[in-house]
Each structure stands twice: as structure tokens, then as C-alpha cells.
C-alpha positions as CSV (number, residue, x, y, z in Angstrom):
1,X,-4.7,35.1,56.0
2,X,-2.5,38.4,57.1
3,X,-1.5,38.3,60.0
4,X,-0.6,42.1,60.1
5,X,-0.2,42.0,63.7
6,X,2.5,39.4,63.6
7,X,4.6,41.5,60.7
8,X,4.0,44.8,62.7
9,X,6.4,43.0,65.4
10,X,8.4,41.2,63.4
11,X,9.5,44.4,62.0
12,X,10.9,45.3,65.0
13,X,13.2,42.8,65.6
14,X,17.3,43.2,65.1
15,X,19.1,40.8,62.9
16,X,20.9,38.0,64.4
17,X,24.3,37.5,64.4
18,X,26.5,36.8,61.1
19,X,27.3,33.7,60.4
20,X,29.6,32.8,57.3
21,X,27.4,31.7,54.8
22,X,24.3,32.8,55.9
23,X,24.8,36.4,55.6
24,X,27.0,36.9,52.6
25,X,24.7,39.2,51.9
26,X,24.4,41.4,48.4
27,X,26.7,44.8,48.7
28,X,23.3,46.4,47.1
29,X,22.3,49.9,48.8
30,X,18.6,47.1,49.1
31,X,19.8,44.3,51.6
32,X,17.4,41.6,52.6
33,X,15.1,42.1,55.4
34,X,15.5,39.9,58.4
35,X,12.8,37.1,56.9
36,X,11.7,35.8,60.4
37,X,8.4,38.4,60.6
38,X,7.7,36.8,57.1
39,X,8.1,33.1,58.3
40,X,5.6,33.6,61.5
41,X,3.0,34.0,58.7
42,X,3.5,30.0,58.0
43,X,1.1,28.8,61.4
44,X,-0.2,25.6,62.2
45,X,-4.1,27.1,62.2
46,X,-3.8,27.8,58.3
47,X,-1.9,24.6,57.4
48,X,-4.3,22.7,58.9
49,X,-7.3,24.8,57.6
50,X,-5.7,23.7,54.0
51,X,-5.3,20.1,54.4
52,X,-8.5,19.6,55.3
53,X,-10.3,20.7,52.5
54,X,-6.9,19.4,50.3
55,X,-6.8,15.4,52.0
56,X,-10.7,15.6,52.1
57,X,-12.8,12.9,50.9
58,X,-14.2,15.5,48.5
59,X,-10.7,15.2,46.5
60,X,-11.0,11.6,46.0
61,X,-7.5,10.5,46.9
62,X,-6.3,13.1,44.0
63,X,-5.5,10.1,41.8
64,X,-3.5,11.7,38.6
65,X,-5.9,12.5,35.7
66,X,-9.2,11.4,37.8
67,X,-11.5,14.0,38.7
68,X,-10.3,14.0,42.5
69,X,-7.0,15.3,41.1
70,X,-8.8,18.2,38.8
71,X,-10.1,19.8,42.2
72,X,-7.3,19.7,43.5
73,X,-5.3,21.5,40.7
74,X,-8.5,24.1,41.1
75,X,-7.8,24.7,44.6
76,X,-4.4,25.4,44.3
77,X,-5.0,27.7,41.7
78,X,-7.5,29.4,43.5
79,X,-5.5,30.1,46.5
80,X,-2.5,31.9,44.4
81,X,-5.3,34.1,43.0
82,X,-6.4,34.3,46.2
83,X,-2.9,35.7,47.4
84,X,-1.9,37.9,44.3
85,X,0.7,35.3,43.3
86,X,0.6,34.9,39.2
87,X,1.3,32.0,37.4
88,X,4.9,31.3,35.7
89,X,3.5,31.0,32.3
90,X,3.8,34.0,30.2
91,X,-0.3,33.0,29.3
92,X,-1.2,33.4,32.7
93,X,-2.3,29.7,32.8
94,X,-1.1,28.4,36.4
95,X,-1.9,24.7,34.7
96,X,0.8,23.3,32.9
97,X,-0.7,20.2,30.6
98,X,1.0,17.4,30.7
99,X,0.1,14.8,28.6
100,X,0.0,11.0,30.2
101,X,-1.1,7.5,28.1
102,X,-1.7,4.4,30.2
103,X,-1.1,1.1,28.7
104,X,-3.3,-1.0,29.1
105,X,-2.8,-4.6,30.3
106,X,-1.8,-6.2,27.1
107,X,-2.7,-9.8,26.2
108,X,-1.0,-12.8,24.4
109,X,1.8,-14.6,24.8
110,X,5.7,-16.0,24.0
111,X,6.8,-19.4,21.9
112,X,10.3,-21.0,22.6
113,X,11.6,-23.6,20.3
114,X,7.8,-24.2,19.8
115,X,6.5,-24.3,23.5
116,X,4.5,-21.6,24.6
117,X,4.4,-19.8,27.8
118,X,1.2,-17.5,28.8
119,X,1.2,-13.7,29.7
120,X,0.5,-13.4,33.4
121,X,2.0,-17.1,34.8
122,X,5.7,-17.6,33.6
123,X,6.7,-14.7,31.4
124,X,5.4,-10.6,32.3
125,X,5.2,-7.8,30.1
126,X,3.5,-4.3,30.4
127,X,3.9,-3.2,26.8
128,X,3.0,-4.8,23.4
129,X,5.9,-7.2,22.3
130,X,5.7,-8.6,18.6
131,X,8.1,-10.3,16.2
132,X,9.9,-13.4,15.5
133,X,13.8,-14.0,16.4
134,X,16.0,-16.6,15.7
135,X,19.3,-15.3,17.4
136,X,19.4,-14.1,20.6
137,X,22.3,-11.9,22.5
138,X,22.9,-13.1,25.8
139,X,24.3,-10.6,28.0
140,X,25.0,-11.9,31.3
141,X,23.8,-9.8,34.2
142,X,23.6,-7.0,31.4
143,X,26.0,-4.4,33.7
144,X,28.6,-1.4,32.3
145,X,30.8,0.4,34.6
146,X,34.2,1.6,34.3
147,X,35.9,-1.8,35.7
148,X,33.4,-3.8,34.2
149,X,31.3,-4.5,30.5
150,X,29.3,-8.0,29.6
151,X,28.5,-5.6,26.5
152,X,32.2,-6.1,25.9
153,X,32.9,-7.6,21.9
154,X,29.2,-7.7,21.7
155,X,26.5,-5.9,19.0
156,X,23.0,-6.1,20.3
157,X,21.9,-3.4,17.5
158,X,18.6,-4.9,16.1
159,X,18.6,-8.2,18.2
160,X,16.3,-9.3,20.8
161,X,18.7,-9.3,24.4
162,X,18.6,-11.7,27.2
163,X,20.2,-11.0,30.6
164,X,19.5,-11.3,34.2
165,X,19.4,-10.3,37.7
166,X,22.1,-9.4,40.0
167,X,26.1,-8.6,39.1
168,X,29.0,-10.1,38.8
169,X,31.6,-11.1,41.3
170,X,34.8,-11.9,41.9
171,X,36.2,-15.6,42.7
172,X,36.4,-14.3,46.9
173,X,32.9,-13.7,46.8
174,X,33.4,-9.8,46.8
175,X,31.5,-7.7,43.5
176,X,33.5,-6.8,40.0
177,X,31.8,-3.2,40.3
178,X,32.1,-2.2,43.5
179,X,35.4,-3.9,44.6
180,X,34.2,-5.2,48.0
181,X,31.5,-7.0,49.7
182,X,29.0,-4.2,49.1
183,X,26.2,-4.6,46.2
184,X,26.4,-1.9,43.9
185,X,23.1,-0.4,42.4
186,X,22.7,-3.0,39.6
187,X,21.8,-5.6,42.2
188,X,18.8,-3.0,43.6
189,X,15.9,-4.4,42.2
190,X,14.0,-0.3,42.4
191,X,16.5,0.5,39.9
192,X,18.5,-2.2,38.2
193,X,15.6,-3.7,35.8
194,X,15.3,0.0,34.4
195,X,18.9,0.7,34.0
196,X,19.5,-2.8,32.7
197,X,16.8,-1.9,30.0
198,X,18.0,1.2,29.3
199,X,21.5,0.2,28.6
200,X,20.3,-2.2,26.2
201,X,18.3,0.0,24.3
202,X,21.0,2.3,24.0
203,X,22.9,-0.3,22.3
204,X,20.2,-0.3,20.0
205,X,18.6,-3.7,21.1
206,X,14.5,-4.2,20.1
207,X,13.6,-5.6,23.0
208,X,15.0,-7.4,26.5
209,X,14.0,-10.5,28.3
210,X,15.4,-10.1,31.7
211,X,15.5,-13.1,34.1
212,X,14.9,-12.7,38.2
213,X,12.9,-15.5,39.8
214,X,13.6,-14.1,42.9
215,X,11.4,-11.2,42.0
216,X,9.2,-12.2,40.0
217,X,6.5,-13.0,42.0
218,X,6.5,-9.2,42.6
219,X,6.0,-8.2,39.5
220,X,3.5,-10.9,39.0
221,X,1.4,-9.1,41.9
222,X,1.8,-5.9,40.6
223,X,0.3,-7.0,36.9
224,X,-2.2,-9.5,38.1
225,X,-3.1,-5.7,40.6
226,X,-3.6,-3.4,37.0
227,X,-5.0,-6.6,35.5
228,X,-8.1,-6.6,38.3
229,X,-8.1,-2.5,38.3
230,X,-7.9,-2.5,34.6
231,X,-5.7,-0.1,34.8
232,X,-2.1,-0.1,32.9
233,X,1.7,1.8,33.4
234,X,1.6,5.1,32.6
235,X,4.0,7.6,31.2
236,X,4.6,10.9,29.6
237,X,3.0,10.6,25.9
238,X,6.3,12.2,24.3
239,X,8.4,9.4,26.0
240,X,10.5,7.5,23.6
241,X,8.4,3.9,24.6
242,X,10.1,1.6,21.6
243,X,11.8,-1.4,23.1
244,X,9.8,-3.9,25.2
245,X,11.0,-5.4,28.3
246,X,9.5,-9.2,29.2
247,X,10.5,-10.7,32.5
248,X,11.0,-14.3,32.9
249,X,11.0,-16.9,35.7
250,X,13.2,-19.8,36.0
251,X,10.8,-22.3,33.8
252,X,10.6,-19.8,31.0
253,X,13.7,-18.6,31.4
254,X,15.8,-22.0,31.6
255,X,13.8,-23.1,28.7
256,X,15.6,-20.3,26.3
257,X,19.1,-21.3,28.1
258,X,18.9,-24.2,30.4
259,X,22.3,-22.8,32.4
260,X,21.3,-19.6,33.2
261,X,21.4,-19.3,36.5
262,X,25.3,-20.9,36.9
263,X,26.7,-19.6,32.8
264,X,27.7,-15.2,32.8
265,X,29.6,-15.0,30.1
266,X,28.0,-13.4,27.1
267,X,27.8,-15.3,23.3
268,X,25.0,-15.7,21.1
269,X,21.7,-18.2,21.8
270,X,20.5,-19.5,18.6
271,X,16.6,-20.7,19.3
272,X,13.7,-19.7,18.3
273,X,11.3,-17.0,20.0
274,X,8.4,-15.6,19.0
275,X,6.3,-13.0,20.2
276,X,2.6,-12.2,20.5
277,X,1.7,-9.8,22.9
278,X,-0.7,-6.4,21.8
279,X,-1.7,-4.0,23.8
280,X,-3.1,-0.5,23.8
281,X,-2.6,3.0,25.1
282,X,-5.1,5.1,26.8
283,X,-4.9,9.0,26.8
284,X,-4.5,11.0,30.1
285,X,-4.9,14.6,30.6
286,X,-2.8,16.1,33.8
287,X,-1.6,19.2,35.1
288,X,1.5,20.8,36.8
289,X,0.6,24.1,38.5
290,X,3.2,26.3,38.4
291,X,3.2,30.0,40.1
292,X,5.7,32.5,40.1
293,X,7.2,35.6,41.9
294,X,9.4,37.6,40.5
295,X,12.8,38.5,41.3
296,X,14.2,42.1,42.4
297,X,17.3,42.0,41.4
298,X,18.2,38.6,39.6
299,X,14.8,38.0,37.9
300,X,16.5,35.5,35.6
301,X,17.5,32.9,38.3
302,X,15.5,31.2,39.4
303,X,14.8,28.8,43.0
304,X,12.1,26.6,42.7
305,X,10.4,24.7,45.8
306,X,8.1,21.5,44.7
307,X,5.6,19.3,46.2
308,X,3.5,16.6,44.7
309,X,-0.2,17.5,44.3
310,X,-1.3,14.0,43.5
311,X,-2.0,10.6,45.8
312,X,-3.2,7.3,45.0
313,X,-6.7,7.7,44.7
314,X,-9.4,5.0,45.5
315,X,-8.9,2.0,46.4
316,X,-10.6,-1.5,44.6
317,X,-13.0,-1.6,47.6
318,X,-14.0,1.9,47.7
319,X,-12.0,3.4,49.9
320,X,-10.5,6.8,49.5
321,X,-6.4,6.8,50.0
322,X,-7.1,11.0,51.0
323,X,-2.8,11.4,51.3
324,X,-2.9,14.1,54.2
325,X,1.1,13.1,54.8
326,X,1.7,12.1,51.2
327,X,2.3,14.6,50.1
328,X,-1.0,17.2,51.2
329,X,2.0,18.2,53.9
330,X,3.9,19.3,51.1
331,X,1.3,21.0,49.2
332,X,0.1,22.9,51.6
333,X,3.8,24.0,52.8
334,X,3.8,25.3,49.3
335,X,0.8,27.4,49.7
336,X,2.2,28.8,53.2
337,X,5.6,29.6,51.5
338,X,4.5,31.5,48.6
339,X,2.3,33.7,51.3
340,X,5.4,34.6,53.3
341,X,6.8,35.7,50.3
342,X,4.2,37.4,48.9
343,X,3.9,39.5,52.5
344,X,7.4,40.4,51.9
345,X,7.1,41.4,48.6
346,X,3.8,43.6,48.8
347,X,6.1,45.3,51.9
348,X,9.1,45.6,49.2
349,X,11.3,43.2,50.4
350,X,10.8,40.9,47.5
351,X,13.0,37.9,46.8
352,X,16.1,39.2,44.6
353,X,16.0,35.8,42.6
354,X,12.7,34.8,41.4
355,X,10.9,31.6,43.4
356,X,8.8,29.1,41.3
357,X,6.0,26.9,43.3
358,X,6.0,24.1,41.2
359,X,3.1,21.5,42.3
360,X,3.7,18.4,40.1
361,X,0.8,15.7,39.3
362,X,2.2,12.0,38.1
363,X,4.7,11.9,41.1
364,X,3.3,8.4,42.2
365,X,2.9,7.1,38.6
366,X,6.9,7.6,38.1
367,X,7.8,11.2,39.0
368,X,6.7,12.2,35.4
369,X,5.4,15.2,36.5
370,X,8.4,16.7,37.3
371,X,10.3,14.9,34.5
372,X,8.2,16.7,32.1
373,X,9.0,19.8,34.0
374,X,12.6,19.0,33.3
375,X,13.2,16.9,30.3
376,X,10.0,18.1,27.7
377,X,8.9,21.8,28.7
378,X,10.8,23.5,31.4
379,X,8.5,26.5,31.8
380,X,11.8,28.4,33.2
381,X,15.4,27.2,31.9
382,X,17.2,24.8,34.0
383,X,20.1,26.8,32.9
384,X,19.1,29.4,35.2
385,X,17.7,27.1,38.2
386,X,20.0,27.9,41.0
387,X,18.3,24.9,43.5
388,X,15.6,22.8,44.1
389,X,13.7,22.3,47.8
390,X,11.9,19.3,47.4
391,X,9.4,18.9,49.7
392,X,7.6,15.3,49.8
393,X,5.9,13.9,53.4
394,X,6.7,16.5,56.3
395,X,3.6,16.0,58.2
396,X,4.2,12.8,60.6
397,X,6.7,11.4,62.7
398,X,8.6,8.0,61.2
399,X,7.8,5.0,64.3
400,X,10.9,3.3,63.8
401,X,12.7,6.6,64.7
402,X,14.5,7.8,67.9
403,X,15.0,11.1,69.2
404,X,13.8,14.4,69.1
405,X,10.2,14.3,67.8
406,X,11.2,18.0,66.5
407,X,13.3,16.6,63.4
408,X,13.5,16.1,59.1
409,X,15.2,13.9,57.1
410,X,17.4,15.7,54.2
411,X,18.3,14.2,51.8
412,X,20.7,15.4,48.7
413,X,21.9,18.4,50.1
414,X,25.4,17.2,49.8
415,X,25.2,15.0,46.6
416,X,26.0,18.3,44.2
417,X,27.1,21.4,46.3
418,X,29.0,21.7,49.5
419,X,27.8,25.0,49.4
420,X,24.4,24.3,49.6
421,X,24.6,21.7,52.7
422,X,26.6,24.4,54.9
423,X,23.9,27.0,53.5
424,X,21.5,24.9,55.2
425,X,23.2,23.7,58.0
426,X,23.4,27.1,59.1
427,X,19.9,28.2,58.4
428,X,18.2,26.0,60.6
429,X,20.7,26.7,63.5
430,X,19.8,30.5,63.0
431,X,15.9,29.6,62.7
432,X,14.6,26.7,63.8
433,X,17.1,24.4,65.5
434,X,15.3,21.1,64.0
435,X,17.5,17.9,64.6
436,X,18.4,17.6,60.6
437,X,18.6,14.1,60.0
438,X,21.0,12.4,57.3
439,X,20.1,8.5,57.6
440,X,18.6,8.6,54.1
441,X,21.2,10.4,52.9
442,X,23.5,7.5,52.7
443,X,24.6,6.3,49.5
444,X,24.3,2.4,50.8
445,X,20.6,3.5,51.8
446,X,18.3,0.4,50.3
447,X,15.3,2.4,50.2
448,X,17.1,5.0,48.0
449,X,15.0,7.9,48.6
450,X,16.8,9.9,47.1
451,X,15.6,8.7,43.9
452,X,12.4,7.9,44.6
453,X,10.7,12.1,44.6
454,X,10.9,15.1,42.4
455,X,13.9,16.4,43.3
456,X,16.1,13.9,41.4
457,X,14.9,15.2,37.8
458,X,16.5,18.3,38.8
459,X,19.5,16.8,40.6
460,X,19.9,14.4,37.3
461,X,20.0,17.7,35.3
462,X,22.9,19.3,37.8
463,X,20.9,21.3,39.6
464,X,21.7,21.2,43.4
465,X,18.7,19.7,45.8
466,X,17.5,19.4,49.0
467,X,14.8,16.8,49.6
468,X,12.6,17.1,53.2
469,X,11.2,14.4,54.4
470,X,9.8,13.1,57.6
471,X,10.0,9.2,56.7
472,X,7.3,6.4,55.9
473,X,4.7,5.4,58.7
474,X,2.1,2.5,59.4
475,X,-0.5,4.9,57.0
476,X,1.8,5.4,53.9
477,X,-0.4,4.8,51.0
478,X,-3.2,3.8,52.9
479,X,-6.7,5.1,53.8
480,X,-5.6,5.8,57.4
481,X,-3.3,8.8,56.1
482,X,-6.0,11.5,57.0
483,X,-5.6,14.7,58.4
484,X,-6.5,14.3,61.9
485,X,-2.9,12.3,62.1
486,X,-0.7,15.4,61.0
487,X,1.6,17.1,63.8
488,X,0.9,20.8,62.7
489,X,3.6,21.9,64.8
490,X,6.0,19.9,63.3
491,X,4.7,21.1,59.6
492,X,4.7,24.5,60.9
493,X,8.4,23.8,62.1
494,X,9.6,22.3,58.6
495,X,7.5,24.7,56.5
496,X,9.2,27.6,58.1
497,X,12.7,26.1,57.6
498,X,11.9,25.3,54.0
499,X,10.9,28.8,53.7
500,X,14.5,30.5,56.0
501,X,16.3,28.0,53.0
502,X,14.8,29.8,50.3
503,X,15.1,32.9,51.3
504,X,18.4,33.0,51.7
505,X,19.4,30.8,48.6
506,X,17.3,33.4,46.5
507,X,18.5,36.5,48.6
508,X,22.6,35.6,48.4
509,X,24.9,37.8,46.4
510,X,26.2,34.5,44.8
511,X,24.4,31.3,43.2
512,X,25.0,27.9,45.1
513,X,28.2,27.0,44.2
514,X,27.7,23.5,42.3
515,X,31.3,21.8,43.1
516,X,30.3,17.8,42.5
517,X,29.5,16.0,39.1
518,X,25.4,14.6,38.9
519,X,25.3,11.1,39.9
């Protein structure tokens, strides 16, 4: 897959002009080589030639810890040998375990003041639940923020904890948190049940029973969907998993307090609830493959560029979900990447910083993954992780879009570092002149992507980000998301200014300047 032609004239072509942040360049006697020679080796012919064999039907829709996924892990592996690019791991293992349980769909059910209400019709749960209470804490909509606390006088330590959906607000109809007409992100069902939960259990509370009726046939779907699959949530085995979380509709919910839906304030519910729910955990085996080239100058900092190697697998009638867009795009970018690199290095123009090529598995069960990249086992220290390219979905053009066809969404490349937007502002008007689009960026954004891939378990840990993206489409998490449907010239496009990104992050005199506190 040299293209030696291609490098042969590349080499001969002059540097463009300076620009301010692109070329603060190192004062070494060694400066960078002009990286566009490199970049041409990224082509549409070889990203293609990848993604079929990687969004095959062969790979089983590369469903995390199913055999599908296990030849996918094997291909990518193959191909760094392939290219001379070693693994990270001192061991020389490119697989990184990571060890998964799947809890299954428990059984039983909950008593109120003596009336009992079935698992799977008024009251959900996804985790065993157990014990008998006689006092239970009810905390409102269950919300901290600066302006704001129903936790406020209260001690849920030990106690069973009732609240509910939404947030408060004022008497004009405008929201406590926020100060103005605008929900904040405790009304945003994605992400307020898990941040209501976790806030409780940080108090030290056993258990919550959350109320949203307006959601709940949702969540009813999605167990009565792992109920019919037999399949159950997973999550990283070393995961702290005490606590219990039981979500409630308004007949179970009014039974406990009858007023819930008009009475906030917090105070103390005396009634009787028992519960009766078991369950069990499954073990998973999973991989991260992780390879490595090192640095020239700054070995010990490090820039690491991620995709997600796994998809949804098959579906309940058989059919394979083969994730060509989601994210094959982003695997096989990977794979292009590290080559450029790799060409540069065997020519001596290696990356001063080291890169990482960090494929995650896990990333549709709940990112975990890259969360046990980042929280358990960091293969390489955070400490010295100057950035994070995220690349998840670059292969497809979003329908509800207009404009160029020759565009990305980023995402995050403000949230942390100034520094790191203009970087990449910049780049791509050097390179590759794609439209960079910000409409996911936005903070008010209700699909909140930017919590939703890899990238945010780096961005959590203060790590600056960028997240590329080419937006959802009719196929997304579907069997039609095959390879035949991928605009390679677009992938080529976006692959390429990945690659201009990193190579100057990792070829800079200075780190990306981190000038914004992690959200």
C-alpha cells in the first residue's frame, strides 16, 4: 500500500505559507517535513478496499464480545503488522482486555403499603433491587447546582431516595438553574436519569426510584427489547454497580406519594416498600486495540486519534447491522492515518510527539471502551495526553443538511482549548478547505453529541478534543448502512484533515494550550 510514486513528488513540493499557529514550528536543527506527500498516501481505493472486508457480512455486525467483533480486532491487528506499526503495550499485545458483565434481565417485583406492582408493567429496573424500607427521602426533581439544592437540610445516607423528572422553576415560568426560559441538562432525558442517580449515590443513598411517565414507555421498550433478546445492560466489570435505580410510572409512582406530580419540596415519606428483584451478571470478554508510534523528540506526550471498532451486531430477525458509516469510516481512517505516519517515519520524518491509534470496542454499549481506557488502565498517562481526534461516522452525508456536500461536523474543539480550535481552523484552510461545521457544537444542542462518542472520556479527564463527524442518516443503526453507500471522496477528504490535525498537534514546539475548565 506504498505509493512511492506519490512520496517521490510530494517531496518536491515547497511549503506553504506561514500562518500563525500552524507553523510555530520547533527551533530544532530537525523541523517537520511539509506532511502533504504523506497525506496523499490516505486514497479513496484503499479506504474502500478496507471497509469492505471491515462492514462485511463476514464480521457479523462486530457486535462487542460476539465473535463478529473478534475478527474484527484480528484484522486490525493484522494490518499494523502489516505496516510495521507496534502495539502501545510494553508486551507487544495490540489487544487491550477489557472486561464487560451483562446483566441479565432481572425478575420480580416491588410492594407498596402492601400492593404489589410487577417488573416490566408499572415499575422498571435493570439491576437486582432487594430490601425492605420503611422511610423514604423524597427529593424533589433530585437537582444540585450552584443556585439551586433539593438535597438542601437533607441526609439520604443509607435510605432508599425518591425523586423525579424535570427541574425546578421559577413562579414566571422561567428555570431555578438556568435563569431563563432555557432547560438546563437535568430536564435532558439522555443524561438527567444518570446524573440524578449518581448524585444520589454520592450522598450515599442505596438505591433511587425515579418518577417520569412521560418517558417511561421508553424505557419500557427498551427492557421489554433485552427481555425478547435475552440480553441485559452491560458495563465495565470493575465499575462500582452498588445502588439500584427503579423507574416508576404515574400509578406506581402516585401510589408511594399520591401528589407527586404538583408537591417539589423535599421531607421524608413514611410507607412501606419492599423489594424483590434478582438478577444475574454474565461475563464478557472485549478488546481495545491499541498501536503506537513513537515520538522523535517528545516521546512522552502523547496524541491519540480513536475510532470505535464495534457496531450493533445482528439483528432479532437475522439480519446483519454491517456499520460501514458507524463507525467502519472511522476505523478504517485509523488504519490510513497510522500509514501516512508510518511513511513518514520510515523516511525520518517521524512525529516529534508520539501518536496512539486507539480502536475502542463497547462504544455502543456506553462508550466503556474508551472509559476503561481512561478511568481503569490508561495504557499511556493521561497526564501526558496532549489531545484527542475522535473520529466516529465520517463516511456519509447527513439528509437534513444544506450546503457543500464537501463538509464535517466538529464538535469540542472549543469546549477546552482556544488553542486547539484556531490550530484547526487553520489546518484545514492550509489543506483541505472542507466547510467545518459547528451546529453540534452548540451547547443548547438536544442531541448532545458531544457526549454521546469517545472523545468525552478524554475531554471529562481535561484533555482537549476534537470530535469528526458527518451526522446521522436514514441507515444509522440499521442493516442498510453498508459499504456501497460510503462517499470515499469525502472519507478520503476528512481522513486527510484528521491526519494535517495531528500532525501538526504532535509536530508543534508547544502542547495545546488547555485555557477552559472540563465541563
Amino acid at each position: 500500500m506504498k505509493k512511492l510514486l506519490l512520496l517521490v513528488a510530494g517531496l518536491v513540493f515547497s511549503c506553504n505559507s506561514a500562518q500563525k499557529t500552524v507553523d510555530k514550528q520547533s527551533e530544532s536543527s530537525n523541523p517537520p517535513a511539509d506532511p502533504v506527500a504523506y497525506a496523499e498516501t490516505i486514497t479513496q481505493d484503499e479506504l474502500k478496499e478496507h471497509l469492505y472486508i471491515y462492514a462485511s457480512d463476514e464480521f457479523e455486525g462486530r457486535e462487542t464480545g460476539k465473535p463478529g467483533q473478534k475478527k474484527a480486532i484480528a484484522y486490525l491487528k493484522s494490518q499494523y503488522e502489516a505496516l510495521n506499526v507496534p502495539a502501545a503495550k510494553p508486551d507487544g499485545d495490540y489487544f487491550q482486555k477489557v472486561p464487560l458483565e451483562v446483566a441479565k434481565v432481572p425478575e420480580g417485583n416491588i410492594s407498596i403499603d402492601g400492593k404489589t406492582f410487577e417488573l416490566g408493567k408499572d415499575v422498571l429496573t435493570f439491576s437486582a433491587a432487594q430490601g425492605d424500607y420503611d422511610q423514604i427521602v423524597y427529593a424533589g426533581y433530585g437537582v444540585e447546582a450552584e443556585n439551586y439544592s433539593d438535597y438542601k437540610g437533607l441526609n439520604v445516607a443509607g435510605k432508599l431516595v425518591l425523586i423525579k423528572a424535570g427541574e425546578p422553576v421559577n413562579a414566571d415560568g422561567t428555570y431555578i438553574v438556568s435563569g431563563t426560559d432555557e432547560k438546563s441538562v437535568w430536564s435532558n432525558m439522555s443524561e438527567a436519569v444518570g446524573k440524578k442517580n449518581e448524585l444520589a449515590k454520592d450522598k450515599g443513598a442505596v438505591g433511587v426510584l425515579y418518577y417520569d411517565d412521560q418517558n417511561f414507555s421508553r424505557f419500557k421498550g427498551y427492557f421489554e427489547f433485552m427481555k425478547n433478546n435475552r440480553s441485559g445492560k452491560m458495563s465495565l466489570k470493575q465499575e462500582d454497580n452498588s445502588g439500584f435505580l427503579i423507574l416508576m410510572n404515574e400509578t406506581s409512582a402516585t401510589a408511594l406519594k399520591e401528589d407527586i406530580v404538583k408537591d417539589s419540596a423535599p421531607k421524608t415519606i413514611t410507607s412501606k416498600v419492599a423489594l424483590n428483584v434478582e438478577s444475574a451478571n454474565d461475563q464478557i470478554n472485549s478488546e481495545n486495540v491499541v498501536a503506537f508510534i513513537k515520538g522523535t523528540e517528545k516521546p512522552e506526550e502523547y496524541v491519540v486519534i480513536s475510532s470505535h471498532l464495534d457496531h450493533i451486531g445482528v439483528s432479532a430477525n437475522g439480519e446483519i447491522n454491517n456499520g460501514a458509516d458507524d463507525d467502519g469510516s472511522g476505523s478504517v481512517a485509523l488504519l490510513e492515518i497510522a500509514e501516512a505516519f508510518k511513511t513518514a517515519a520510515n523516511e525520518g520524518k517521524g512525529p516529534k510527539r508520539s501518536i496512539v491509534f486507539l480502536h475502542v470496542t463497547g462504544e455502543e454499549k456506553g462508550l466503556l471502551g474508551s472509559r476503561y481506557y481512561t478511568d481503569f488502565d490508561p495504557i499511556l498517562p493521561l497526564s501526558q495526553t496532549v489531545a484527542n481526534l475522535n473520529i466516529d461516522m465520517i463516511g456519509r452525508i447527513d439528509p437534513k443538511r444544506n450546503g457543500d456536500r464537501n463538509y464535517v461536523y466538529l464538535i469540542g474543539s472549543d469546549k477546552l482549548s482556544t488553542d486547539l480550535h484556531n490550530l484547526s481552523e487553520e489546518i484545514n484552510n492550509k489543506y483541505t478547505n472542507i466547510e467545518l461545521d459547528y451546529k453540534y457544537n452548540d451547547e443548547n444542542d438536544p442531541n448532545r453529541f458531544y457526549y454521546r462518542s469517545d472523545h468525552y472520556n478524554f475531554a471529562k479527564n481535561n484533555i482537549p478534543i476534537i470530535f469528526y463527524f458527518n451526522g446521522t442518516h436514514a441507515d444509522y443503526h440499521r442493516p442498510g448502512d453498508t459499504p456501497d453507500k460510503i462517499n470515499y471522496d469525502l472519507l478520503e477528504n476528512r481522513t486527510r484533515l484528521v491526519f494535517y490535525t495531528a500532525w501538526e498537534v504532535a509536530n508543534r514546539e508547544n502542547k495545546v494550550v488547555v485555557d477552559k475548565a472540563a465541563k
